[in-house]
C-alpha positions as CSV (number, residue, x, y, z in Angstrom):
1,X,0.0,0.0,0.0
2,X,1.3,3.2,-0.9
3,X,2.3,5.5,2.0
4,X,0.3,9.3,2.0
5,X,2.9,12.7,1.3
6,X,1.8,13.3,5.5
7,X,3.8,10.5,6.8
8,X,6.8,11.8,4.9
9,X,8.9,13.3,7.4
10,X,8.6,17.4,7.4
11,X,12.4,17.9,9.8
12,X,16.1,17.3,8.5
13,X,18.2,18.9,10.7
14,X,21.7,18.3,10.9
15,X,23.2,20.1,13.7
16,X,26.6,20.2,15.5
17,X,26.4,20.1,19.2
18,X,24.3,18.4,22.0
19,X,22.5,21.4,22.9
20,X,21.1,21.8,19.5
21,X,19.9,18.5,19.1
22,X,18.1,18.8,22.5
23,X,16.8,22.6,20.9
24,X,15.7,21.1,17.7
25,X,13.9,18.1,19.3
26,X,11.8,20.7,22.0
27,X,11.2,22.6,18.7
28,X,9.6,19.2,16.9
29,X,7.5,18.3,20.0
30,X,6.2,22.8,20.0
31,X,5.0,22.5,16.7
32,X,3.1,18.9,17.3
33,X,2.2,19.9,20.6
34,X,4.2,16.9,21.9
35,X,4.4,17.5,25.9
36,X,5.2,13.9,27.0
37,X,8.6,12.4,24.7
38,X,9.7,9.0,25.9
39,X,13.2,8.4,24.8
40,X,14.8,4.8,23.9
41,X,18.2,4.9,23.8
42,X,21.0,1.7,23.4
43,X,24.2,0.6,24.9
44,X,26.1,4.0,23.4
45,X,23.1,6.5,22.7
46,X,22.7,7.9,26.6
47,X,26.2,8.3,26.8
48,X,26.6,10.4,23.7
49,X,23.9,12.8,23.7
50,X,20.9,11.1,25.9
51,X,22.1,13.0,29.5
52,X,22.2,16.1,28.0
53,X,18.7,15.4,26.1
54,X,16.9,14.2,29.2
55,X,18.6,17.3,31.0
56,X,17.4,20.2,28.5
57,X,14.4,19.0,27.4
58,X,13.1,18.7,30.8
59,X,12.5,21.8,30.9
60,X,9.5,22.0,28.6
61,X,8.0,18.3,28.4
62,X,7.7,15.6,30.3
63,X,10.0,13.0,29.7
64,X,10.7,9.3,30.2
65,X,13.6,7.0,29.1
66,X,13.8,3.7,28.2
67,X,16.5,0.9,27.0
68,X,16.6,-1.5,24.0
69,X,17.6,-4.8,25.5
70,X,17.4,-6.4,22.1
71,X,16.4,-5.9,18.5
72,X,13.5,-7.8,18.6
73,X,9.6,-7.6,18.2
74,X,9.6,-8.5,21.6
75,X,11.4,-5.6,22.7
76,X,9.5,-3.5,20.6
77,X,6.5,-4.6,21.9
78,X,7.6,-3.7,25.7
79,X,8.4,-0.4,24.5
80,X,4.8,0.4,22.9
81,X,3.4,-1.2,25.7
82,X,5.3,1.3,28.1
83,X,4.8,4.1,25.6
84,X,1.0,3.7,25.9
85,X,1.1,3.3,30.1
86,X,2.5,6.6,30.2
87,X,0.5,8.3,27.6
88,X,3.1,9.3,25.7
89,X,3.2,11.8,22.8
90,X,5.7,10.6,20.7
91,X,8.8,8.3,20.9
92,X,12.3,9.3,20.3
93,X,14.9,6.9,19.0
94,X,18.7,8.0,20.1
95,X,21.1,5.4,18.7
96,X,22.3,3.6,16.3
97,X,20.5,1.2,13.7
98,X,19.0,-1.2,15.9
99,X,17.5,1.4,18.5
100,X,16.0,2.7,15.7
101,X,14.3,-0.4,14.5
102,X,12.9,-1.0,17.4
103,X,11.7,2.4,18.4
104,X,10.1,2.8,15.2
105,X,8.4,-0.7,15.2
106,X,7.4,-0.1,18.8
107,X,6.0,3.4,17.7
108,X,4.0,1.9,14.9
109,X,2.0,-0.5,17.2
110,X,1.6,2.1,19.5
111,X,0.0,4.8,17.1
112,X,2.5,6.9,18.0
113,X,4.5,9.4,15.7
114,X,8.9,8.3,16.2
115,X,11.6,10.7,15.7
116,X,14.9,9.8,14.8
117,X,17.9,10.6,16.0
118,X,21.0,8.7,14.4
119,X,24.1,8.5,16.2
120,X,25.3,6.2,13.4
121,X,25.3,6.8,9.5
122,X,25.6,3.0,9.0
123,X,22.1,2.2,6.7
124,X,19.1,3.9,5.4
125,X,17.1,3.0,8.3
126,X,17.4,6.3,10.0
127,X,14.6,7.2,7.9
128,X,13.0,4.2,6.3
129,X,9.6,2.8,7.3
130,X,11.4,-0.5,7.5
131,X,12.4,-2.4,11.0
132,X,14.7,-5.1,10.6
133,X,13.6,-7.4,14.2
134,X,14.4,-10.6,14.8
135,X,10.9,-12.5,15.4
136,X,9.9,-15.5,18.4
137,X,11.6,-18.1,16.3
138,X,14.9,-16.0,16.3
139,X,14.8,-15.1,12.3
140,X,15.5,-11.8,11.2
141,X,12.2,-10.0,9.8
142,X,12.1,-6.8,7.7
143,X,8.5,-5.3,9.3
144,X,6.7,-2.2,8.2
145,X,7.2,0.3,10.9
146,X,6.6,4.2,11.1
147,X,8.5,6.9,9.3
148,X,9.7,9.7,11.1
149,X,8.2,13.1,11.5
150,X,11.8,14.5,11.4
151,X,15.4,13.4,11.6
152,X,17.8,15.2,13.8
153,X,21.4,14.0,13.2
154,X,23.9,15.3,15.9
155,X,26.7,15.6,13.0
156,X,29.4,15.9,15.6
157,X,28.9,12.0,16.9
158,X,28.0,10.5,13.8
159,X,32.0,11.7,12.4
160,X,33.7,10.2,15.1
161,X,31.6,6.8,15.3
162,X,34.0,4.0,13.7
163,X,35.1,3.7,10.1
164,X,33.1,0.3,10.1
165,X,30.1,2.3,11.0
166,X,30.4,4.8,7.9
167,X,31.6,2.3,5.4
168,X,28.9,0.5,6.1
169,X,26.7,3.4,5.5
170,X,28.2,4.0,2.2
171,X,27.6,0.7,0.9
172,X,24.3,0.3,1.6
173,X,23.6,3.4,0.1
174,X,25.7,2.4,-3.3
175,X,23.3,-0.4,-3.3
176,X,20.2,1.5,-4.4
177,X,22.1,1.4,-7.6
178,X,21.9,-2.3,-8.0
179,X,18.3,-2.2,-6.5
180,X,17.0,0.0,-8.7
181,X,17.9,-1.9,-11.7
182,X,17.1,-5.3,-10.5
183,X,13.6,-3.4,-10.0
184,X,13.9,-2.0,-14.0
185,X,14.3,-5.4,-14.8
186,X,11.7,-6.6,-13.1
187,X,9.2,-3.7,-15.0
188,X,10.6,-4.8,-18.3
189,X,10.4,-8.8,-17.7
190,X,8.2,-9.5,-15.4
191,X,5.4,-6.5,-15.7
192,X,6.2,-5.3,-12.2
193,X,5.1,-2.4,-10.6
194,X,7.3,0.7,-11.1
195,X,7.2,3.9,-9.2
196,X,9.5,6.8,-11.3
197,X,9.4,8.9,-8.5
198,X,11.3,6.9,-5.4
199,X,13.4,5.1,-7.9
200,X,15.1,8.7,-8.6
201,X,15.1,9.0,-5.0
202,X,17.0,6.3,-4.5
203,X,19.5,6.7,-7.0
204,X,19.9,10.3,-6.3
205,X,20.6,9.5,-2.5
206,X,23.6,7.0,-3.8
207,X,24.7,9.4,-6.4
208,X,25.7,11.8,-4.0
209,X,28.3,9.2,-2.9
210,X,29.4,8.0,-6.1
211,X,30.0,11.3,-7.3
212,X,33.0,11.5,-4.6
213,X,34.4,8.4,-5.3
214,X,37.9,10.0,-6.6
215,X,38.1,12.0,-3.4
216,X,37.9,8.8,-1.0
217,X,40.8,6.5,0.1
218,X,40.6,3.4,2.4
219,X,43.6,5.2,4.6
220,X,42.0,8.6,4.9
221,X,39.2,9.4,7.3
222,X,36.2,10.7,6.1
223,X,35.8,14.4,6.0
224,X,32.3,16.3,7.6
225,X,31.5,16.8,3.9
226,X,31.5,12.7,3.4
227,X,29.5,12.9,6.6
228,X,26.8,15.1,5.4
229,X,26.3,13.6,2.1
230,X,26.3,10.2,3.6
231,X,23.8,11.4,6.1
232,X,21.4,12.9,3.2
233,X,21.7,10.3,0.9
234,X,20.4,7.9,3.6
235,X,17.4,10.3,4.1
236,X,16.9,10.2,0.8
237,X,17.0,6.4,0.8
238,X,14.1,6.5,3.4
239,X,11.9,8.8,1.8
240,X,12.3,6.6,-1.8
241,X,10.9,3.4,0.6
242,X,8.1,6.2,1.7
243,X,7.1,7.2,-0.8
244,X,6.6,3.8,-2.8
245,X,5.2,1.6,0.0
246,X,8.3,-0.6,0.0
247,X,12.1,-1.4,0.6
248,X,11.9,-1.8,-3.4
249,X,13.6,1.0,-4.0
250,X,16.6,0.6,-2.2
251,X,16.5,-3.5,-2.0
252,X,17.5,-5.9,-4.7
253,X,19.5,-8.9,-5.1
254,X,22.5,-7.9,-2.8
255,X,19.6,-7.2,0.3
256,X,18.2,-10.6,-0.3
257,X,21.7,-11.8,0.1
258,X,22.8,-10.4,3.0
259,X,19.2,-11.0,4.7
260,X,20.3,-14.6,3.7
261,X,23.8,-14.4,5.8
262,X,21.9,-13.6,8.9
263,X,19.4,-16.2,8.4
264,X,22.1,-19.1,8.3
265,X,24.2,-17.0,11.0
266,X,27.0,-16.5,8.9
267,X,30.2,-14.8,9.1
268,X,30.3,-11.5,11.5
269,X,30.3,-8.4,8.6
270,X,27.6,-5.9,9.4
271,X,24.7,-5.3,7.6
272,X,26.4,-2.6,5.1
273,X,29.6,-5.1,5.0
274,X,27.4,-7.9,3.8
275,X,25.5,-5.6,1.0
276,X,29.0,-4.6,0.0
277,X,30.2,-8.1,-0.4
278,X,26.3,-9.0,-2.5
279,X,26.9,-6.5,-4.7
280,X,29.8,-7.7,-6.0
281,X,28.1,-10.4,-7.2
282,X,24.9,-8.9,-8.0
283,X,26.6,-6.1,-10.3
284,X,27.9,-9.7,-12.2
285,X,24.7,-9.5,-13.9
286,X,24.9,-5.9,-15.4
287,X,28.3,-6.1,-16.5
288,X,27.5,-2.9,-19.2
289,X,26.6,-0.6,-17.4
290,X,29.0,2.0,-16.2
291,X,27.3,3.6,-13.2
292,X,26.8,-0.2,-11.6
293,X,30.8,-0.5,-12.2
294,X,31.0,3.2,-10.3
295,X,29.4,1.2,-7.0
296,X,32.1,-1.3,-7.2
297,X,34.6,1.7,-7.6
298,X,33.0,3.5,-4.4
299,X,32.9,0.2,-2.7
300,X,36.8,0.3,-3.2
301,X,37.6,3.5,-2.5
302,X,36.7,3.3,1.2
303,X,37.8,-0.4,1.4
304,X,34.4,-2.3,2.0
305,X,35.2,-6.3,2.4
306,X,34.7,-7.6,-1.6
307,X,34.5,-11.4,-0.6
308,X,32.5,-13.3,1.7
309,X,36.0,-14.5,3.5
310,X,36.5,-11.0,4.3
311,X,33.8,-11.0,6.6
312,X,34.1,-14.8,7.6
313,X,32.1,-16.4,5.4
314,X,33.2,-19.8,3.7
315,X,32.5,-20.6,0.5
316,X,30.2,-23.1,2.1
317,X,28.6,-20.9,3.9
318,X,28.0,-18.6,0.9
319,X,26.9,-21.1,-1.3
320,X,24.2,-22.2,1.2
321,X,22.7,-18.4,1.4
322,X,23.0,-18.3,-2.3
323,X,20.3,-21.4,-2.2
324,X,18.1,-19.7,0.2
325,X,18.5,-15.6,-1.0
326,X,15.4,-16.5,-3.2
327,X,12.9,-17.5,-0.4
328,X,14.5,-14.8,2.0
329,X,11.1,-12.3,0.4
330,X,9.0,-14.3,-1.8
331,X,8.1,-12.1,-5.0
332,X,10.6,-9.8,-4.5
333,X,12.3,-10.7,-8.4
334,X,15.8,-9.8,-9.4
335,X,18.1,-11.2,-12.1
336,X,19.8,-13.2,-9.5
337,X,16.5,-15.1,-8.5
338,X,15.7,-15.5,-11.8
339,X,19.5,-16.6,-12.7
340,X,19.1,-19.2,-9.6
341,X,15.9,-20.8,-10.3
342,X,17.0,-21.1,-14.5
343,X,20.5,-21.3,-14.3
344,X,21.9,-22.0,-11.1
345,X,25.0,-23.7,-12.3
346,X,25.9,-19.9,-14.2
347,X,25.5,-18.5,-10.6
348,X,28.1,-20.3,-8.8
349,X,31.0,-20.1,-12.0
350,X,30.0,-15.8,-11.4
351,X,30.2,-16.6,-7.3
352,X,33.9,-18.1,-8.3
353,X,34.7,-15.4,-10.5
354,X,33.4,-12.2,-8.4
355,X,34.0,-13.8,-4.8
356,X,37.0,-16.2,-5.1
C-alpha cells in the first residue's frame, strides 16, 4: 500500500552540538504539541547525547527513558506497551540502527508518531519505514514500521563513530544502484510495478556518494562533507521506501543476500559489509553498465570487504545463502533469483569469479 505525502517526514536537521539537538527536538515536540517524549536509547546512545537530552528538554515536556535490550519484536512490543502506560506523545529513537528499529516498530504498534535521531550513518534506516527485528523463532524479519516526523542527526557524533560504522553506510547506500535496476528489470520482464518517483530518489541519494568516489581513500578518514552527504543520501533512501510503500527502492539482489547471511548466521560483517560483499556479485549480472561499475569503484575507495571471506564467510557458507537468498522475500524478483531458479550452475562459475 502506498504511504500518503503526511507521513513523509517534514524535519532534516543536521546540527553540531548536543544542545542543539536537545533545541531542535523541543522545537519538533512545540510544533506537534508533543508534551510527554519517551526516549529509547542503546548501549552507546545515553552516553553520547541522551544526558544532555533528558537534562534540557526537561525543561519543557515531560519525559521518560527507556533501553533496547534487544532488537527484537519482543522488545518492541515492551516499549509500545510502556509508551501507551505513560501516555506518551511521541517516541524518540537515540542510537544507532537497531535502536532505531525497534523504536520505530514499537512506535508503529503504539499509534504513535517516532523521531529519529541517528548516532550512526551506518544504513538507510534512520529514515526508512522498514524495522529489521528478529521474530519469536529467532529469524530476522524486515516489518513495516513508522516513518519519522523528522530526523535530527547530531553531526558531531555520527563523524567520530568507527570507520566500520560509515563504510557500512556507504555501501548500503551504493546499493540503491543495483536495486534499482534489478527493479527495472523486473518492470521490463516480469510486468512489475514501477514507481518513477522513489526510484530517482533512491539513486539520487547513492549518487551523491558516487560522485566523490575520486576524493575517498581506504587510509584517509572521512571528512564532515562525506559525513553530510552520507547522512542525506540515507534520508533520501528512506523517503524513496516512503514514498513507494516498500524497501523496493533501495533493496535488490545484494539485500536478499545479506538477509540470507543472517538467516544461516554467517560470518560477522555488518549489515552494510554484507551488502558490500552481495553487490559484487549482483553487479555480475549488469556487467554494461558503467554507473553499476562506479558502486564497485566506491565500494573500493573506502575499502568495503569484496569477498564473503573477508567477513568470515566460507564458500560453504555462501553457497548455502546463495540457495536460500530467493525464499528470504518471496516475490521480491531480481536477475539473480531469476538466474538461480533457470541457471543455477551460471550463478556459482559468477560466485567463483566475483568472490573467489
Amino acid at each position: 500500500m502506498r504511504r500518503t505525502a503526511q507521513q513523509l517526514p517534514q524535519y532534516l536537521r543536521i546540527v553540531d552540538s548536543n544542545a542543539a539537538v536537545s533545541a531542535t527536538i523541543l522545537e519538533v515536540a512545540a510544533s506537534h504539541s508533543f508534551v510527554r517524549l519517551m526516549y529509547l536509547f542503546g548501549s552507546t546512545g545515553r552516553g553520547l547525547v541522551g544526558g544532555d537530552l533528558l537534562i534540557d528538554t526537561a525543561s519543557s515536556c515531560s519525559v521518560f527513558a527507556d533501553h533496547a535490550s534487544a532488537a527484537s519484536v519482543e522488545e518492541a512490543m515492551r516499549i509500545a506497551d510502556a509508551s501507551e502506560d505513560n501516555s506518551i506523545d511521541v517516541i524518540v529513537g537515540c542510537g544507532g540502527g537497531r535502536v532505531l528499529d525497534v523504536a520505530k516498530y514499537a512506535a508503529f504498534h503504539a499509534k504513535k508518531p517516532f523521531l529519529s535521531v541517528p548516532t550512526q550513518a551506518t544504513h538507510d534506516g534512520i529514515c526508512s519505514p522498514i524495522a529489521v527485528l528478529q521474530d519469536e523463532n529467532g529469524s530476522t524479519r524486515s516489518l513495516g514500521a513508522a516513518a519519522p516526523v523528522g530526523i535530527v542527526v547530531p553531526a558531531h557524533v555520527v563523524e567520530r563513530s568507527p570507520r566500520r560504522c560509515l563504510v557500512s553506510g556507504v555501501a548500503d547506500l551504493a546499493s540503491n544502484i543495483l536495486a534499482v535496476a534489478d527493479w527495472r528489470w523486473a518492470r521490463q520482464f516480469a510486468g512489475e510495478d514501477f514507481d518513477d518517483y522513489a526510484a530517482l530518489l533512491a539513486e539520487t541519494g547513492a549518487q551523491l556518494m558516487l560522485a566523490r568516489r575520486a576524493s575517498l581513500d581506504p587510509e584517509s578518514a572521512f571528512t564532515r562533507e562525506d559525513v553530510e552527504l552520507l547522512v542525506r543520501g540515507l534520508v533520501l533512501s528512506g523517503l524513496a521506501m516512503t514514498l513507494a510503500g516498500t524497501s523496493r527502492p533501495c533493496s535488490g539482489s545484494e539485500h536478499l543476500l545479506s538477509h540470507a547471511f543472517d538467516e544461516i548466521g554467517a560470518g560477522h560483517g555488518t549489515h552494510g559489509e554484507q551488502v558490500a560483499v552481495a553487490c559484487r556479485l549482483a553487479a555480475a549480472f549488469y556487467d554494461d553498465d558503467s554507473e553499476i561499475a562506479a558502486v564497485g569503484e566506491l565500494l573500493d575507495a573506502v575499502g568495503a570487504p569484496a569477498s564473503p571471506r573477508d567477513i568470515g564467510i566460507s564458500k560453504e557458507d555462501a553457497s548455502r545463502a546463495l540457495q536460500l537468498a530467493p525464499n528470504v522475500r518471496p516475490g521480491r524478483l531480481t536477475r539473480l533469483t531469476r538466474a538461480l531458479e533457470v541457471d543455477p550452475a551460471h550463478v556459482e562459475r559468477l560466485a567463483d569469479l566475483v568472490w573467489w
